[in-house]
C-alpha positions, 0 to 999 in steps of 0.5 A, spaced: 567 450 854 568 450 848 563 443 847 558 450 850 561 454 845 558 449 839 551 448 842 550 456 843 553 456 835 548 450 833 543 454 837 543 460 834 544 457 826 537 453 829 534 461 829 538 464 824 538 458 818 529 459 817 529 466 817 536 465 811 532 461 807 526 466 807 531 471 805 532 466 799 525 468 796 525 474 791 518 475 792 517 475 799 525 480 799 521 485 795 514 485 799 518 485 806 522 492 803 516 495 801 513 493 808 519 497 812 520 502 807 513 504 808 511 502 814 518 507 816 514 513 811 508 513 815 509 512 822 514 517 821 509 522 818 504 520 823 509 522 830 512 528 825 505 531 824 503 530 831 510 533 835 509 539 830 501 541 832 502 540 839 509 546 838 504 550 834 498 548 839 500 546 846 494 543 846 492 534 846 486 535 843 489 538 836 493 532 837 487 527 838 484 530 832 491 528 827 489 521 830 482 521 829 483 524 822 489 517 821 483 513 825 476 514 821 478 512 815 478 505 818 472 505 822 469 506 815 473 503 809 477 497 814 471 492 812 470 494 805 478 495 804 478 487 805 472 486 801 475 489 795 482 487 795 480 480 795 478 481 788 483 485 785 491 484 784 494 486 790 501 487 787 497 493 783 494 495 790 500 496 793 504 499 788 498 505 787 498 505 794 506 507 796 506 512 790 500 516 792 502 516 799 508 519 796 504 524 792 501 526 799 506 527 802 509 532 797 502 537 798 504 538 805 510 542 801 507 546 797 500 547 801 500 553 806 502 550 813 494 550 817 492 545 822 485 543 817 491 542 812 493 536 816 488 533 818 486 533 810 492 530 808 492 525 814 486 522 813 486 521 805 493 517 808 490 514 812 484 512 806 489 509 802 493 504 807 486 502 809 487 497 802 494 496 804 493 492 811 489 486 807 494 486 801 499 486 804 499 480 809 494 475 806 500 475 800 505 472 804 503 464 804 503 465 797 510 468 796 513 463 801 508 456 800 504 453 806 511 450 808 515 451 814 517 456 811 511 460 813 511 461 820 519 464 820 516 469 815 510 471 819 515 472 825 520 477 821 513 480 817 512 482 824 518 484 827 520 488 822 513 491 821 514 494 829 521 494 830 520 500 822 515 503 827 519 504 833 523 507 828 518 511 825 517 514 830 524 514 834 527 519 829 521 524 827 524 529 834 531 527 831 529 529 823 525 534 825 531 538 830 536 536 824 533 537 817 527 541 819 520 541 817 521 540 809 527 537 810 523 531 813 518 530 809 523 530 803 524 524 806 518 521 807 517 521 800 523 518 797 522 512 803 514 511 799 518 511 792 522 506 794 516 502 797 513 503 791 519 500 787 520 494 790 512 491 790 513 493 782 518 487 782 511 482 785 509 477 781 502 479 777 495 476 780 490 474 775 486 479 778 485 485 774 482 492 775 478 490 769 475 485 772 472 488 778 470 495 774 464 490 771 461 491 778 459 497 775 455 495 769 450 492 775 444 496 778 448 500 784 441 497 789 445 490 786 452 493 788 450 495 794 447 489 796 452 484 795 458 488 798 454 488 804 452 481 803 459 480 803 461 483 809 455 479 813 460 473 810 465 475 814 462 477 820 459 470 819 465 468 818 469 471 825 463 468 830 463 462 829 470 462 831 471 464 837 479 464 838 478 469 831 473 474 835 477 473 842 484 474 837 481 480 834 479 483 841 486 483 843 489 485 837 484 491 837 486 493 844 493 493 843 494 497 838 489 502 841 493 502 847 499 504 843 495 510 840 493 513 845 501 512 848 503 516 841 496 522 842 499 523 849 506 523 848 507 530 847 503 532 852 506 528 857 514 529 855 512 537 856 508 537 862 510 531 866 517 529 864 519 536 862 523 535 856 522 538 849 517 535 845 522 534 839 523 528 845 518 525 845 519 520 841 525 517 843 522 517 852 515 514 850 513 511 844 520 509 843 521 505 848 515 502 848 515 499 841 522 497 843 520 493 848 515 491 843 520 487 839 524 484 845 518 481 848 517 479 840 523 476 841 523 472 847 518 470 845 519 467 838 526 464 842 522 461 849 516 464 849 512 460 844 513 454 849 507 457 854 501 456 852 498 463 849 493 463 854 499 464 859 501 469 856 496 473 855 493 473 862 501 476 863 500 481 858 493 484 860 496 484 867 503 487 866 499 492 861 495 496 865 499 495 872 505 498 868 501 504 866 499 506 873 504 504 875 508 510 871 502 515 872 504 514 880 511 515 879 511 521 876 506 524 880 509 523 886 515 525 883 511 532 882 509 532 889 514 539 893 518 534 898 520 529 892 522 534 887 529 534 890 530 527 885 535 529 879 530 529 873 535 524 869 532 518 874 525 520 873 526 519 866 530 513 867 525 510 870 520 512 866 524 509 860 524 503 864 516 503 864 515 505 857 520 498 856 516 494 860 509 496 858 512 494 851 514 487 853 507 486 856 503 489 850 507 483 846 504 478 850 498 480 848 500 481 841 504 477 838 499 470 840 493 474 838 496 475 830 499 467 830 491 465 832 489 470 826 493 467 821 492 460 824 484 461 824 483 463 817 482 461 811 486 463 806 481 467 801 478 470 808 484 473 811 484 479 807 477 480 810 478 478 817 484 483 817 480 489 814 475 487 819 481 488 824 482 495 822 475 497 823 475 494 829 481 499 831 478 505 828 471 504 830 473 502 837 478 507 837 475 514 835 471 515 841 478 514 846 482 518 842 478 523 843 475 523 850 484 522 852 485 528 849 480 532 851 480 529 858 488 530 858 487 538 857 482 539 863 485 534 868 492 532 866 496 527 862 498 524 867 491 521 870 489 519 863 494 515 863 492 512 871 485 511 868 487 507 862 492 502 866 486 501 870 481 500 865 486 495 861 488 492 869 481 491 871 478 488 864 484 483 866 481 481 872 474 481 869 476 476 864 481 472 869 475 471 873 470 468 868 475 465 864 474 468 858 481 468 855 483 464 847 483 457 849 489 452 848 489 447 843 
């Protein structure tokens, strides 16, 4: 008993001892602080905003406006972000993002409360993260060194950027019952200064502000051409690597899935599950990002011993099955001769699925990021995850918007159906004609 006492001992301290010597890097524990505070902000606000327009709205088309304002700017500024952090500093990227964030946030105090306002103010939001996205990964070799060191900080980066979304998004209701409207935006603010603090400390780049305003002692015909020239460069670049162009699909698939969960989410917490909207968070999203960060988990202890491509075919399968499975529980739930079922097991078991939707889109996810950062070059990887974020918000824009009208017309929970059985039967598609990340 006690050698197995020992061995489970050795066992953690294995995990534990990587993610401690990382934790040694001062850099790298101002960069983290800055990603969790302001991920925390921004999820917060985004799910805060949401709940708020579906009380004064009713309607999901409202809320697939909030999220179509927070997408556009990728569609339009996620290549172009990636184009232009690449040549400045990214500390001084960081550090002006997180405050005029904060800035923003603080003109939903003063400004009168309409739903154009809103979108006003996520969007311009939205704008600014854009240059956050590629500034903020893309560092972390350097603070931590291409060492064994990198993989375990990778690890804790996404852990902690989803575990600060589940969050985000867990306590919005909560905030919102508790401290009111004003109250939580407060909050956001003083969590964007933190961020804004912390990335301060970041060691200086040689790149200066000063050296990228040159750009404009040229023609503007001679701008053009180049920051075109460059993005072809990195389209260039993503083709002729066919596991970086499969690993972005996969990655802009994941997180469009999880948005369209977050537009749809009121409506389905007040239509279906019958609950209040303030609950939202805690019965849909929240669990879905929690088991997020269980299949992260599991996978970083036992999952990376499967090949990626294993885990993907589980992950695009459990994906849609998951989600169909959950349109169906609640309709037949719904039906007058099932209706004697207690509401807590309903929403148990819809709690459940939300959970094992989330270990399935991890699947997908975490193999996905480790082939991004694996398969490009450290001057293009701010590129590649500018071009992720473009994917996202083009890619997006039209779902986000057909979910939430369609769901006003023919119900939440047949959007859903439809999605599972989108994601379920690209699955089988690309089963079929082999079409996944090959191993190495």
């Amino acid at each position: 008993m006690e050698k197995l006492a020992k061995m489970r001992l050795m066992e953690v301290k294995k995990h534990v001892e990587p993610i401690v010597a990382v934790l040694h890097h001062k850099a790298f524990v101002r960069l983290w602080i800055g990603q969790v505070t302001s991920q925390l902000a921004m999820n917060t606000m985004l799910f805060l905003l949401s709940l708020l327009l579906y009380q004064k709205t009713h309607s999901n088309a409202a809320v697939s406006g909030l999220f179509l304002a927070y997408g556009i700017p990728s569609l339009f500024f996620g290549m172009a972000a990636g184009v232009i952090v690449d040549r400045l500093d990214r500390r001084l990227v960081l550090i002006a993002s997180h405050f005029s964030r904060a800035i923003l946030t603080f003109f939903l105090l003063l400004m009168p409360d309409t739903v154009w306002f809103t979108y006003v103010i996520m969007f311009s939001h939205a704008l600014i993260t854009q240059m956050t996205v590629p500034a903020e990964a893309p560092l972390i070799p350097k603070l931590v060194g291409n060492s064994t060191l990198l993989v375990p900080a990778i690890s804790l980066f996404t852990f902690t950027f989803y575990s600060s979304m589940a969050i985000g998004v867990i306590v919005a209701g909560p905030l919102l019952r508790v401290v009111g409207e004003h109250g939580a935006q407060l909050i956001i603010i003083l969590l964007f200064c933190i961020a804004t603090l912390s990335v301060y400390g970041l060691p200086r780049s040689s790149a200066k502000v000063s050296v990228f305003l040159r750009i404009f002692e040229y023609s503007p015909r001679y701008i053009i051409r180049r920051f075109i020239g460059d993005l072809i460069s990195g389209f260039r670049y993503v083709s002729r690597i066919p596991n970086l162009m499969q690993a972005l699909a996969l990655l802009t698939s994941t997180q469009i899935t999880l948005i369209l969960l977050g537009t749809l989410g009121p409506g389905f917490a007040d239509t279906l599950l019958r609950v209040d909207v303030r609950d939202a968070s805690i019965f849909i999203v929240g669990p879905a990002i929690f088991g997020i960060l269980v299949g992260v988990m599991w996978i970083g202890k036992v999952g990376y011993t499967f090949s990626p491509n294993r885990l993907i075919q589980v992950g695009m399968f459990g994906t849609g099955s998951i989600l169909m499975l959950t349109s169906l529980l609640l309709a037949i739930t719904n039906v007058f001769w099932f209706q004697s079922i207690p509401r807590g097991v309903v929403i148990s078991l819809s709690f459940l699925l939300f959970f094992l939707f989330g270990v399935a889109n991890s699947f997908l996810d975490v193999p996905a990021n480790g082939i991004l950062q694996k398969e490009s070059d450290g001057d293009m990887r701010g590129r590649v995850y500018g071009m992720l974020s473009a994917l996202v918000g083009g890619a997006g824009l039209v779902p986000i918007l057909v979910s939430g009208v369609l769901a006003d017309f023919i119900g939440v929970g047949k959007v859903i159906f439809l999605v599972g059985l989108l994601i379920f039967s690209y699955s089988v598609y690309r089963l079929r004609y082999n079409g996944f990340i090959t191993d190495h």
